[in-house]
C-alpha positions as CSV (number, residue, x, y, z in Angstrom):
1,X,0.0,0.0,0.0
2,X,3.1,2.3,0.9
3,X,4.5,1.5,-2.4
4,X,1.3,2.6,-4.2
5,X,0.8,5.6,-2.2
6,X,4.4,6.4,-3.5
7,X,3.8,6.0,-6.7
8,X,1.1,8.2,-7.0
9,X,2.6,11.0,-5.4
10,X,5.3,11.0,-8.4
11,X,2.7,10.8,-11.5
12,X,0.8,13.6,-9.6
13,X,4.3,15.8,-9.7
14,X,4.5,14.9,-13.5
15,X,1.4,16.5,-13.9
16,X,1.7,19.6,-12.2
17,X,5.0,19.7,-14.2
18,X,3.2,19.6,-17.5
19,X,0.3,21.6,-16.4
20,X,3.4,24.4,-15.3
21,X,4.7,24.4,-18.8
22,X,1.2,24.5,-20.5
23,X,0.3,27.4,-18.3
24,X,4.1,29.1,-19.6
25,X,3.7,28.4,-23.1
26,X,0.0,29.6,-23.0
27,X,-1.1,26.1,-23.6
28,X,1.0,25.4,-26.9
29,X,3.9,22.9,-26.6
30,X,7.4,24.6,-26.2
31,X,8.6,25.4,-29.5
32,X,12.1,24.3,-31.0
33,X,13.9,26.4,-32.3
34,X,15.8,24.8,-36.1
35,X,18.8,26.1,-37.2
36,X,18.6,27.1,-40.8
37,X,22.1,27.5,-42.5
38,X,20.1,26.1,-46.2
39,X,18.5,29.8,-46.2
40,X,22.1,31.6,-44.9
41,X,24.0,29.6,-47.8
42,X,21.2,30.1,-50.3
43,X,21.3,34.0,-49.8
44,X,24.8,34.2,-49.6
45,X,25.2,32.4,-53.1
46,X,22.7,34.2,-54.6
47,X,25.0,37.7,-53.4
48,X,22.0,38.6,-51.8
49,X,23.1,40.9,-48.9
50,X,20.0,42.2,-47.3
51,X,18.4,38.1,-46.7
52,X,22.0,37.3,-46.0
53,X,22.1,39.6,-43.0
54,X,19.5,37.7,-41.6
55,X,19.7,34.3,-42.6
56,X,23.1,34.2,-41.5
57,X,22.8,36.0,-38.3
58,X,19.7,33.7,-37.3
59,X,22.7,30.6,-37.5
60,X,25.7,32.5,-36.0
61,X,24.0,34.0,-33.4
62,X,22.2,30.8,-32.0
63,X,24.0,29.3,-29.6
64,X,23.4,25.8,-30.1
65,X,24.3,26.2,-33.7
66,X,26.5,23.1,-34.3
67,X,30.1,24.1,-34.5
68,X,30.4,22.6,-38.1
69,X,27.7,24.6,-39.5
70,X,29.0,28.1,-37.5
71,X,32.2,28.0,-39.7
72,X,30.2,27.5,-42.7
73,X,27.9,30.5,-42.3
74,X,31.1,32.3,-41.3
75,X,32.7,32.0,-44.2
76,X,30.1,32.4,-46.3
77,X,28.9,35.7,-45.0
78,X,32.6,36.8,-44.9
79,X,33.3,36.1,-48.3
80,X,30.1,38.0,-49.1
81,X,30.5,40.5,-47.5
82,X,34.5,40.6,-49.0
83,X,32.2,40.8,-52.4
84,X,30.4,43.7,-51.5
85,X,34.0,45.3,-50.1
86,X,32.8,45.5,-46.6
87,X,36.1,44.3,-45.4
88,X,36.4,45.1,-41.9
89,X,33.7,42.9,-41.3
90,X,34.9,40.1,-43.4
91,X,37.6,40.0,-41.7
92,X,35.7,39.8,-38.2
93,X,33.9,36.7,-40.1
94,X,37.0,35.0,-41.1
95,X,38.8,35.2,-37.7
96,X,35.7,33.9,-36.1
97,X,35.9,31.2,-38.2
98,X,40.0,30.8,-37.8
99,X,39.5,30.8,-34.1
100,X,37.2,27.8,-34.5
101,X,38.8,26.0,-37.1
102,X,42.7,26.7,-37.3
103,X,43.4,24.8,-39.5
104,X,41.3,26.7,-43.0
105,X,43.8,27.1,-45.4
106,X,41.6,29.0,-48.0
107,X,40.4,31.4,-45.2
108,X,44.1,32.3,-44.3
109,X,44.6,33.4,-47.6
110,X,41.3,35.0,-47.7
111,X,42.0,37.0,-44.6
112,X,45.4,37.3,-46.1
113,X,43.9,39.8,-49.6
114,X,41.5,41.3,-47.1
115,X,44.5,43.1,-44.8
116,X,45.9,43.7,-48.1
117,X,43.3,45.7,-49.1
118,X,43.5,47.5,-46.1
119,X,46.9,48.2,-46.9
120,X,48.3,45.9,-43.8
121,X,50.7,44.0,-45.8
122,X,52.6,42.6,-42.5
123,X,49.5,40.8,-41.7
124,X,49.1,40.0,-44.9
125,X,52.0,38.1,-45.4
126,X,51.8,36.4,-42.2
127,X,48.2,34.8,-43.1
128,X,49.8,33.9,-46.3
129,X,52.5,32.4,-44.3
130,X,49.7,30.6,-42.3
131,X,48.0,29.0,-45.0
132,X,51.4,27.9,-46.3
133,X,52.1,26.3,-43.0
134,X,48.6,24.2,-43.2
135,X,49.3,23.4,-47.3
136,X,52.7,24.2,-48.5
137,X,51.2,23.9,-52.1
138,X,48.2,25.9,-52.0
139,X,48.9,28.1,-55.0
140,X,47.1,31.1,-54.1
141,X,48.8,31.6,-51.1
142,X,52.0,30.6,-52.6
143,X,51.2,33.3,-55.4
144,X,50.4,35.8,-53.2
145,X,53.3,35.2,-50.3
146,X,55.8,35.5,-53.3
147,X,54.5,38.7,-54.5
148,X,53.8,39.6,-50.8
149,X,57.7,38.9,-49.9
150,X,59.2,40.7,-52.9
151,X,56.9,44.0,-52.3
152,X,58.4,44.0,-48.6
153,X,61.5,43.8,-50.1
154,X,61.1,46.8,-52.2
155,X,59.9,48.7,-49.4
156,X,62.9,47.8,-47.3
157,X,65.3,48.6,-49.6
158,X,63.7,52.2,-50.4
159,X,63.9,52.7,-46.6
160,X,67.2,52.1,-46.7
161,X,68.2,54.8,-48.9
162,X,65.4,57.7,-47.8
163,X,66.6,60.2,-47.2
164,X,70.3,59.8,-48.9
165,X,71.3,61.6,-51.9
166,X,73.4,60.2,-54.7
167,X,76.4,61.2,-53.5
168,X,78.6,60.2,-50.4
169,X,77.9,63.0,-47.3
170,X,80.9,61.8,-45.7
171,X,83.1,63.6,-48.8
172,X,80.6,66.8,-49.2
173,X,82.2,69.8,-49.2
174,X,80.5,72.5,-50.7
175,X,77.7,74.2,-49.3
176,X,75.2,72.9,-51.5
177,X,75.9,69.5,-51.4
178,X,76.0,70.0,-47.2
179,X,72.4,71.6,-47.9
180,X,71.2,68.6,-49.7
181,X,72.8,66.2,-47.4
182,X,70.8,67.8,-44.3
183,X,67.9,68.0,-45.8
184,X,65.8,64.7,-46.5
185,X,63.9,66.1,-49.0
186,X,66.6,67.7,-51.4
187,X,68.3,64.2,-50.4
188,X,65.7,62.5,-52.1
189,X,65.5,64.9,-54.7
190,X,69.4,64.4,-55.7
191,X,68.9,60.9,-55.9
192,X,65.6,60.8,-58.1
193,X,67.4,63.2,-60.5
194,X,70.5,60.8,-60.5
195,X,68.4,58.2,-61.4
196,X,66.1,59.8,-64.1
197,X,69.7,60.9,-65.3
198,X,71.3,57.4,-65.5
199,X,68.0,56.0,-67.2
200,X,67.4,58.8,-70.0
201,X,71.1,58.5,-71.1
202,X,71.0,54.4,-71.4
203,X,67.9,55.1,-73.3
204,X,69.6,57.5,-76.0
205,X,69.0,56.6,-79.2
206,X,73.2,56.8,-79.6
207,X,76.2,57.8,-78.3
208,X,75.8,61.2,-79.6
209,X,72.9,61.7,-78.1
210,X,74.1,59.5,-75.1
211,X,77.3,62.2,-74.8
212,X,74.5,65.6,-74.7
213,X,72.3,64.6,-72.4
214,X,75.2,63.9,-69.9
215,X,76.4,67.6,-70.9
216,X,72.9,68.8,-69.6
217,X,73.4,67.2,-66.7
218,X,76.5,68.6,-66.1
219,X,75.3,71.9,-66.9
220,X,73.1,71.7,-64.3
221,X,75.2,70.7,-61.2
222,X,77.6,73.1,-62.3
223,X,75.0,76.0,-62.4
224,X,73.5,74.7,-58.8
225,X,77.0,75.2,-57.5
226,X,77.5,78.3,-58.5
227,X,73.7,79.9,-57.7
228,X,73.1,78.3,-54.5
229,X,73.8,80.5,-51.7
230,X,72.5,83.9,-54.1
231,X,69.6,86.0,-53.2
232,X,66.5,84.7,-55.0
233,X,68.3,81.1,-55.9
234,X,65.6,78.4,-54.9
235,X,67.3,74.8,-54.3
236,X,64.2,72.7,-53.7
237,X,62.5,74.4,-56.8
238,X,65.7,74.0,-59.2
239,X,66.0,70.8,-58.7
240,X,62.3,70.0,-59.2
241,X,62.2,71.7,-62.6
242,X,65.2,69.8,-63.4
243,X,63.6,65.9,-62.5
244,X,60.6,67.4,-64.1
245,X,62.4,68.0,-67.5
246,X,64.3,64.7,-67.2
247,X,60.8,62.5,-66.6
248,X,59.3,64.5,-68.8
249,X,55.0,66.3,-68.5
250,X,53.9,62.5,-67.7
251,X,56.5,61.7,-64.9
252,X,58.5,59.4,-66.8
């Protein structure tokens, strides 16, 4: 009889239980909640932004979204939104996506073009880097880490001569050249001319031609020598005038 009495008392408790949920849910059963990544993937393909924004937020922003599908929607509403050149928030999508899944060799180098076209080619090159860690073949990155490397390069090598004219400071002696050596400006001035100079004369059409331009170049230094330090004499100007006639009116 205990045993009944016991037994009773617990289906009683399931009842109220139920009868509590009813009364919560207004008498409807509790709903459940379906993740939908078909409609995120479907929107995204389709480069529709405005369904995407919701589609795609409905998956990524449920937390019992399955891991699995999370990346996916990730990187599909990253790369859409790369399309649409909203990069800042493709990159937000991407390293979501990296955090879950490390090991996304085509979102590396994803990631990688986006900070490039932000103009952050350090981080550029390293997600390159990354992705050719993961897949030393991936061709892509590889493609993009060479260019990437060699661009870095450039920049290095530029920054190693800003700033330094053509000539050695250590053996300046006359005013002007003093002038142009404490000056970056004019420093970088001196050495674009000296450049422009070198190419226009291996360009001459002959040796002739080769032999007058070097004259006019000559001309020049010598008349810089003697005018700088005169009232009215403008370095910075005089030497603009003179890259400007050695690039010619369309800079080169």
């Amino acid at each position: 009889m205990r045993f009944l009495n016991h037994l009773f008392g617990a289906w009683l408790l399931y009842g109220l239980s139920l009868a509590s949920v009813d009364a919560a849910t207004g008498g409807e059963p509790v709903a459940v909640v379906q993740v939908d990544l078909e409609s995120c993937l479907a929107a995204t393909a389709a480069d529709d932004l405005d369904k995407a924004a919701t589609a795609c937020a409905a998956v990524i922003d449920n937390e019992k979204t399955a891991k699995a599908d999370l990346i996916k929607a990730l990187i599909a509403r990253g790369a859409l939104y790369a399309r649409h050149d909203q990069v800042d928030r493709a990159i937000a999508d991407d390293s979501r996506a990296l955090l879950l899944d490390p090991t996304l060799v085509d979102v590396f180098n994803a990631r990688g073009e986006l900070w490039l076209k932000k103009g952050d080619k350090p981080k550029a090159v390293q997600d390159f880097g990354a992705a050719l860690r993961i897949d030393p073949n991936h061709e892509k990155a590889k493609a993009n880490h060479k260019a990437m490397a060699r661009e870095l390069e450039r920049i290095g090598a530029q920054m190693a001569i800003a700033g330094k004219p053509s000539f050695n400071c250590a053996r300046a002696r006359r005013a002007v050249e003093k002038a142009i050596c404490g000056n970056r400006e004019l420093a970088d001035l001196d050495r674009e001319i000296f450049a422009s100079n070198a190419r226009v004369i291996r360009e001459a059409r002959n040796a002739g031609e080769a032999k007058a331009l070097q004259r006019e170049q000559d001309e020049f230094i010598a008349r810089r020598n003697a005018d700088f330090g005169r009232p009215g004499y403008d370095l910075k100007k005089a030497m603009q005038e003179r890259l400007q006639r050695l690039n010619g009116v369309d800079g080169y």
